[in-house]
C-alpha positions as a Python dict, from the first residue, in 0.01 Angstrom:
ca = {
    (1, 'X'): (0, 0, 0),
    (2, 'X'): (281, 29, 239),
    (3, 'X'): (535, 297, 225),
    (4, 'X'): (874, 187, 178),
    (5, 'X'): (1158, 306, 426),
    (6, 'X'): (1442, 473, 352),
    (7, 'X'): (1745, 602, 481),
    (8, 'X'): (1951, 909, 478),
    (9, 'X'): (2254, 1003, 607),
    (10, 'X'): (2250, 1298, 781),
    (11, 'X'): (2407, 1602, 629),
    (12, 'X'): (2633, 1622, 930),
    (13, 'X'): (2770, 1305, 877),
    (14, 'X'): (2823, 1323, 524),
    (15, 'X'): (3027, 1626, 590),
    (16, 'X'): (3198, 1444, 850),
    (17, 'X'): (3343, 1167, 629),
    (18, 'X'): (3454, 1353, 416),
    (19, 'X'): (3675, 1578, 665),
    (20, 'X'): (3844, 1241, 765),
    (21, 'X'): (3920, 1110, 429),
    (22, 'X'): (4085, 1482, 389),
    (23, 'X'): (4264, 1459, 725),
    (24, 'X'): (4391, 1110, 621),
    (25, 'X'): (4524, 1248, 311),
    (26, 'X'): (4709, 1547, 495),
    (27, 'X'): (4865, 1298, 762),
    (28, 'X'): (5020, 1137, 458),
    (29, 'X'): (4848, 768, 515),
    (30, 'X'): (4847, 574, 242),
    (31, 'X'): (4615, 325, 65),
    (32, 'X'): (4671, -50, 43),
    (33, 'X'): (4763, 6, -351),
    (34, 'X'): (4991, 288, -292),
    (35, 'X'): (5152, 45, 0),
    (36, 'X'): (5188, -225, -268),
    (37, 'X'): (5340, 29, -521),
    (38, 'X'): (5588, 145, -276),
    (39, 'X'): (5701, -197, -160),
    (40, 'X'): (5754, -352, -530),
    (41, 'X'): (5958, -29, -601),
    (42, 'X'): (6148, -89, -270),
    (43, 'X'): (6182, -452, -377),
    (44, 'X'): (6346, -344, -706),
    (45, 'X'): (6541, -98, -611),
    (46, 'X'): (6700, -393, -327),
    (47, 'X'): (6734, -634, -625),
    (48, 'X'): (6946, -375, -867),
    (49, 'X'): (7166, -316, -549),
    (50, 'X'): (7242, -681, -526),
    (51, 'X'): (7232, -760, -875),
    (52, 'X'): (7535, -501, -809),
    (53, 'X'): (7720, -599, -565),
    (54, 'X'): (7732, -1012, -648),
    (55, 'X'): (7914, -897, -1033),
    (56, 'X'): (8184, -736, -830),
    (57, 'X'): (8209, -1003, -591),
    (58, 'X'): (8231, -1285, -835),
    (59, 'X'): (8435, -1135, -1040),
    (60, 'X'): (8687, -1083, -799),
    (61, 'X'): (8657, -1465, -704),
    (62, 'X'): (8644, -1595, -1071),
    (63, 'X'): (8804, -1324, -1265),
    (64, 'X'): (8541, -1356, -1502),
    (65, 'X'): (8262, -1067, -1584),
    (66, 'X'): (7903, -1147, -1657),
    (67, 'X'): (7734, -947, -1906),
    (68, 'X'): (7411, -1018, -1758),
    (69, 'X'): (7353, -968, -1416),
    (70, 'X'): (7021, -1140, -1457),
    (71, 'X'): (7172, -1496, -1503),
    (72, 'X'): (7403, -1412, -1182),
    (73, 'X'): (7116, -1344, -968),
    (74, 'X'): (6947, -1641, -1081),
    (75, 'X'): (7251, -1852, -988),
    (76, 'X'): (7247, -1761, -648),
    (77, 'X'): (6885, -1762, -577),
    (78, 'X'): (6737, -2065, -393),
    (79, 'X'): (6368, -2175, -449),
    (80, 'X'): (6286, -2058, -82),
    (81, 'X'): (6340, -1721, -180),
    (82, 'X'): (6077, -1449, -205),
    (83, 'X'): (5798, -1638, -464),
    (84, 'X'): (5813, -1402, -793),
    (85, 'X'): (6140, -1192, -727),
    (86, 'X'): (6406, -1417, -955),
    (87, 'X'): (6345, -1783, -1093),
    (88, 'X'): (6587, -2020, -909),
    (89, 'X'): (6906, -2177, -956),
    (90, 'X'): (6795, -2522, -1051),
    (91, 'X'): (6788, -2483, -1434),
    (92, 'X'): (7111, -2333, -1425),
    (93, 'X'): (7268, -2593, -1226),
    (94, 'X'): (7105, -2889, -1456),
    (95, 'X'): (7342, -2718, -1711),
    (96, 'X'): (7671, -2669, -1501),
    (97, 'X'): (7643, -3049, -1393),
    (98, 'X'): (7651, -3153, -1741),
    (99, 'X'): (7928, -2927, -1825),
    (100, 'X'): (8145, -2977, -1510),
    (101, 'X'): (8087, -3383, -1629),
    (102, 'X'): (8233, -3293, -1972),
    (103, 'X'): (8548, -3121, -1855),
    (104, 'X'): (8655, -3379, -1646),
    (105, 'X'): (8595, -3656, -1868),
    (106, 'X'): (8809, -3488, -2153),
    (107, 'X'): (9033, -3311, -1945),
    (108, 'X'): (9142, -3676, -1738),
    (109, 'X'): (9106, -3841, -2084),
    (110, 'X'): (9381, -3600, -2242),
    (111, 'X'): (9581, -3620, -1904),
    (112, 'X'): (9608, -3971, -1840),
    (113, 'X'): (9576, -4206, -2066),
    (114, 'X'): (9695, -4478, -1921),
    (115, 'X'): (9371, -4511, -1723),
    (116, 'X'): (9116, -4736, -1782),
    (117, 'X'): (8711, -4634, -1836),
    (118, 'X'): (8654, -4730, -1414),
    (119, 'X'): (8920, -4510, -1312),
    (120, 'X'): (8850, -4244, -1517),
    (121, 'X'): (8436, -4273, -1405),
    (122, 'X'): (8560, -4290, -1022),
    (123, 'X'): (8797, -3963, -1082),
    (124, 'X'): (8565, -3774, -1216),
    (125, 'X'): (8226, -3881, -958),
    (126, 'X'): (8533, -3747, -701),
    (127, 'X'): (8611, -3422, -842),
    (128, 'X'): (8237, -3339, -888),
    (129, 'X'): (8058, -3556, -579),
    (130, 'X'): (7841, -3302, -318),
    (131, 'X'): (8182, -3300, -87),
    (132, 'X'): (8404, -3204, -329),
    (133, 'X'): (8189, -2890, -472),
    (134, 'X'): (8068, -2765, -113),
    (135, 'X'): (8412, -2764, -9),
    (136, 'X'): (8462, -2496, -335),
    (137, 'X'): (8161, -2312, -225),
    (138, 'X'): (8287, -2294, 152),
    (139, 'X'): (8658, -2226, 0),
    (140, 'X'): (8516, -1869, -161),
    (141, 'X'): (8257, -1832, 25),
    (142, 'X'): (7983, -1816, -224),
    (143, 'X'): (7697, -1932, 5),
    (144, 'X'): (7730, -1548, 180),
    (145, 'X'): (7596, -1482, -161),
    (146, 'X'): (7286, -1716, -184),
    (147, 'X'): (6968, -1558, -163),
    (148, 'X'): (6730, -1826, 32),
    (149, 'X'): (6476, -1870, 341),
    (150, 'X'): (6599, -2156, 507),
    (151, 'X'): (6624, -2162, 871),
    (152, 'X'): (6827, -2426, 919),
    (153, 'X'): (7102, -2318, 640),
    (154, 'X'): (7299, -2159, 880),
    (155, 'X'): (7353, -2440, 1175),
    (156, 'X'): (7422, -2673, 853),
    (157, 'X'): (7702, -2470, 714),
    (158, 'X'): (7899, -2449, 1042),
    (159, 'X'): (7865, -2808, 1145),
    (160, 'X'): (8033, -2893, 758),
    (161, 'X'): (8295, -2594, 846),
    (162, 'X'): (8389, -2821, 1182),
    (163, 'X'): (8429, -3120, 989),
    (164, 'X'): (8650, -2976, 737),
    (165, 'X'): (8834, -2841, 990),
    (166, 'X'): (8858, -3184, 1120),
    (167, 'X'): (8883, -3418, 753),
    (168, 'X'): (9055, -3156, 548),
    (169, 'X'): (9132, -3347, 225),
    (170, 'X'): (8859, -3472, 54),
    (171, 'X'): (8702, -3761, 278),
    (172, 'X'): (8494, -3951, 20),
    (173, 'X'): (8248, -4037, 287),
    (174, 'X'): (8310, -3883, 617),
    (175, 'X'): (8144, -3564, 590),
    (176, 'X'): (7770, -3479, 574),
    (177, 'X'): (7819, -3214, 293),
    (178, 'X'): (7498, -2945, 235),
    (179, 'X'): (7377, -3004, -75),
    (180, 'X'): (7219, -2661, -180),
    (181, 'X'): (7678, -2568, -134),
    (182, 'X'): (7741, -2788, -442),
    (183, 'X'): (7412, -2660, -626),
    (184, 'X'): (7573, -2333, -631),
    (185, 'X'): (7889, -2382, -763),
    (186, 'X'): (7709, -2603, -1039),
    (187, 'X'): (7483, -2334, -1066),
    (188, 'X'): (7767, -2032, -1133),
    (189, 'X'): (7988, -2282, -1352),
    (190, 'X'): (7613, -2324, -1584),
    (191, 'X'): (7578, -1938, -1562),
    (192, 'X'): (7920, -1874, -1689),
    (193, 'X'): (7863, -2124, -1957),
    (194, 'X'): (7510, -1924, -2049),
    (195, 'X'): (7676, -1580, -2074),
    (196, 'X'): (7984, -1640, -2229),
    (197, 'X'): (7745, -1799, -2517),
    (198, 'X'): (7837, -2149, -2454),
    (199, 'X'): (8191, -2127, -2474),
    (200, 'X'): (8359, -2436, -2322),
    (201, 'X'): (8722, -2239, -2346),
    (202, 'X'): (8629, -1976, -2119),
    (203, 'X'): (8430, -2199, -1906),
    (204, 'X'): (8700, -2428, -1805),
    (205, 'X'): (8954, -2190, -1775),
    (206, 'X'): (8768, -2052, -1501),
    (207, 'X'): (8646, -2424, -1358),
    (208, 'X'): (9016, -2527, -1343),
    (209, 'X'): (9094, -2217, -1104),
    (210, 'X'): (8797, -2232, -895),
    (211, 'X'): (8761, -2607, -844),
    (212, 'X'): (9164, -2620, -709),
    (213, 'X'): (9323, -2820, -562),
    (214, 'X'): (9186, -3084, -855),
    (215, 'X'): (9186, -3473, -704),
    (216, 'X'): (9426, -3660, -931),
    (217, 'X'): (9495, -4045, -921),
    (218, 'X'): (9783, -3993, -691),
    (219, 'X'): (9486, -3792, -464),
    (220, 'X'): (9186, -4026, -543),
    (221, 'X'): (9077, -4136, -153),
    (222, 'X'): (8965, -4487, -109),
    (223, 'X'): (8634, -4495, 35),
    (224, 'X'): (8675, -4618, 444),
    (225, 'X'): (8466, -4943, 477),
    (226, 'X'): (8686, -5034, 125),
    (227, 'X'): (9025, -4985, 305),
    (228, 'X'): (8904, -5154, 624),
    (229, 'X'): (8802, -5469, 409),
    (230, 'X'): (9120, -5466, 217),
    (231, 'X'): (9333, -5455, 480),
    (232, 'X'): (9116, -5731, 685),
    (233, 'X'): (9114, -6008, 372),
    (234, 'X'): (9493, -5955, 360),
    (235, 'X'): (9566, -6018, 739),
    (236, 'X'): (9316, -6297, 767),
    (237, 'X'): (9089, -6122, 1039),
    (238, 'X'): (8771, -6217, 1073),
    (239, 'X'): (8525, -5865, 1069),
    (240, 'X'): (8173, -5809, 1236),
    (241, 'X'): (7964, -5508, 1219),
    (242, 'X'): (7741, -5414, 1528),
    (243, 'X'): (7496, -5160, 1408),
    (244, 'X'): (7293, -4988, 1711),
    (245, 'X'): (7295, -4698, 1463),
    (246, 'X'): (6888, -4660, 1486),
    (247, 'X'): (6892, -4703, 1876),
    (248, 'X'): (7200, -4497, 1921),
    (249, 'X'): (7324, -4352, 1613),
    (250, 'X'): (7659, -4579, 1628),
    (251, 'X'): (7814, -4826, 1428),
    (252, 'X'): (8076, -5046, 1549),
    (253, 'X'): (8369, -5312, 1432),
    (254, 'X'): (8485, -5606, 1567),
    (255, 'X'): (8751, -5829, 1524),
    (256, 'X'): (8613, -6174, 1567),
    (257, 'X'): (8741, -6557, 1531),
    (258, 'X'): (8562, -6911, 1579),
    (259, 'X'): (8548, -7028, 1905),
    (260, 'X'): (8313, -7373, 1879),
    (261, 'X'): (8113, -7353, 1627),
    (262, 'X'): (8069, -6958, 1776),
    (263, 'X'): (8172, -6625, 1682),
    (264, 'X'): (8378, -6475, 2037),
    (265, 'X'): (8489, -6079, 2004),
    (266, 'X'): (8898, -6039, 1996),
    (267, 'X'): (8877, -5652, 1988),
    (268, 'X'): (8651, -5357, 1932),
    (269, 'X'): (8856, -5190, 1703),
    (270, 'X'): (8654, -4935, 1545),
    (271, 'X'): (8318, -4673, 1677),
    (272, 'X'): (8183, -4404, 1572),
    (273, 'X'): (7864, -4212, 1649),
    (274, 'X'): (7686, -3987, 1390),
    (275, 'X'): (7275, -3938, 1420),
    (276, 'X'): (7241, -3777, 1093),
    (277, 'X'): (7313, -4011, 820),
    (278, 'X'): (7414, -4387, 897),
    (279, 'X'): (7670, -4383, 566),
    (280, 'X'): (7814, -4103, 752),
    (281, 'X'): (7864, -4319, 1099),
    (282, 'X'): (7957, -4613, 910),
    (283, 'X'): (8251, -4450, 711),
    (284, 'X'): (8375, -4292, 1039),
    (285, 'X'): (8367, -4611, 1238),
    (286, 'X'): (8539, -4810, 958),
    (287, 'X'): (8792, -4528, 950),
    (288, 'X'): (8884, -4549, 1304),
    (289, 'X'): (8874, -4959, 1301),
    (290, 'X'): (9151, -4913, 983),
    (291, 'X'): (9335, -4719, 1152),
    (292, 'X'): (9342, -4890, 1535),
    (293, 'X'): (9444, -5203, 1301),
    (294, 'X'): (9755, -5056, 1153),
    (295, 'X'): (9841, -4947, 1509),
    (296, 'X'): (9796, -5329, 1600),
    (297, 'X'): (9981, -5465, 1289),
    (298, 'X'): (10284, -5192, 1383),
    (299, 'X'): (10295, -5322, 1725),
    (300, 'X'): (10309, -5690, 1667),
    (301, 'X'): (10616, -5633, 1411),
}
């Protein structure tokens, strides 16, 4: 019968280990699980301090003071955020949709009822379209306040700051608006509705302030490629589009008439070059065509 092997650590060594796990313990290193610990606390302690800071900051903006700071944090906390720290803002802005949609259809009903159900639809779509609400968010500067991991964010929000700077009334069309700007708003207007328990009152009050200047009928903008239509059916011009928008990211209009039994270009009367969405390109090209044709119609009369 063979003897089985075994083997021993020396005394020595024994000894040895142990000295280092003391040593490790005097240098003050820490184990994984303390690490952990120390970063969750670290984490919370962060998320109290911001919890914090956004009250003050929105209630300076909205006048109006949250009794839970939970519900705050929520609203301005995007889904790219750290995974586990706060649930997101998409519930809450479900909710502030619907009740952004409810003031404006019974505060327009109440103010004008002369309109008819179309107008009243189109006014309100303006008032709460993704333009509209990221130019509120931009106004008060609520997206230094969302809590998100996108890279891009950044390089979005000051390309729509140029073209404000460039359309500033409402351009129903001629900006390329972020969307996650109009989630917030939607997102603080459903929050405010949460903690004030669902009181409408004190939720508009605060809507009407925040959401000013309010598009009326007076202020409703006509969509571009509309007013370039109009204007051609009433003159009698014949309109082509050239769209190179794939190729080159532009969109083009021409004035065009018959020439035998052929379509012969009169005028280029409106470009416009926009890579990023073609609605976007097409909007700005018709804009520029309207306007080079009132320039035409002023000179011939």
């Amino acid at each position: 019968m063979e003897e089985e092997n075994e083997t021993f650590l020396p005394l020595q060594h024994l000894r040895l280990e142990d000295e280092n796990n003391d040593q490790d313990q005097e240098d003050g290193s820490s184990s994984p699980d303390i690490r952990n610990e120390e970063d969750e606390l670290n984490d919370e302690h962060e998320e109290e301090n911001s919890k914090i800071s956004r009250v003050k900051e929105i209630h300076e903006i909205t006048g109006y003071e949250f009794h839970d700071p939970n519900l705050l944090q929520q609203a301005f906390t995007h889904h790219s955020y750290k995974e586990g720290i706060c649930p997101s803002f998409e519930r809450l802005a479900f909710v502030g949709d619907a009740v952004l949609d409810l003031f404006f259809a019974t505060d327009h009903y109440s103010l004008y009822p002369d309109l008819d159900p179309g107008k009243l639809t189109r006014l309100r779509a303006a008032n709460v379209d993704t333009e509209k609400l990221a130019r509120v968010a931009l106004k008060h500067h609520l997206h230094t306040l969302l809590r998100h991991d996108m890279f891009l964010l950044a390089a979005q929000i000051e390309e729509f700051e140029k073209a404000v700077n460039e359309y500033p009334v409402h351009s129903s069309g001629l900006i390329d608006a972020p969307k996650v700007l109009a989630d917030i708003v939607e997102s603080l207007v459903g929050a405010i509705y949460i903690d004030s328990d669902s009181s409408m009152d004190t939720t508009c009050k605060i809507v009407k302030n925040l959401l000013e200047p309010i598009i009326s009928p007076a202020s409703l903008p006509t969509q571009p490629v509309t007013l370039l239509y109009e204007i051609c059916q009433r003159e009698k011009l014949t309109l082509k589009m050239r769209d190179t928008w794939k190729e080159t990211g532009e969109i083009e209009f021409l004035i065009v008439k018959e020439e035998q039994e052929e379509l012969a270009v009169v005028n280029n009367v409106g470009r416009a070059k926009y890579s990023g969405k073609k609605v976007i390109a097409k909007n700005r090209a018709a804009l520029n065509a309207y306007s080079q044709i009132i320039q035409m119609l002023n000179h011939q009369s």
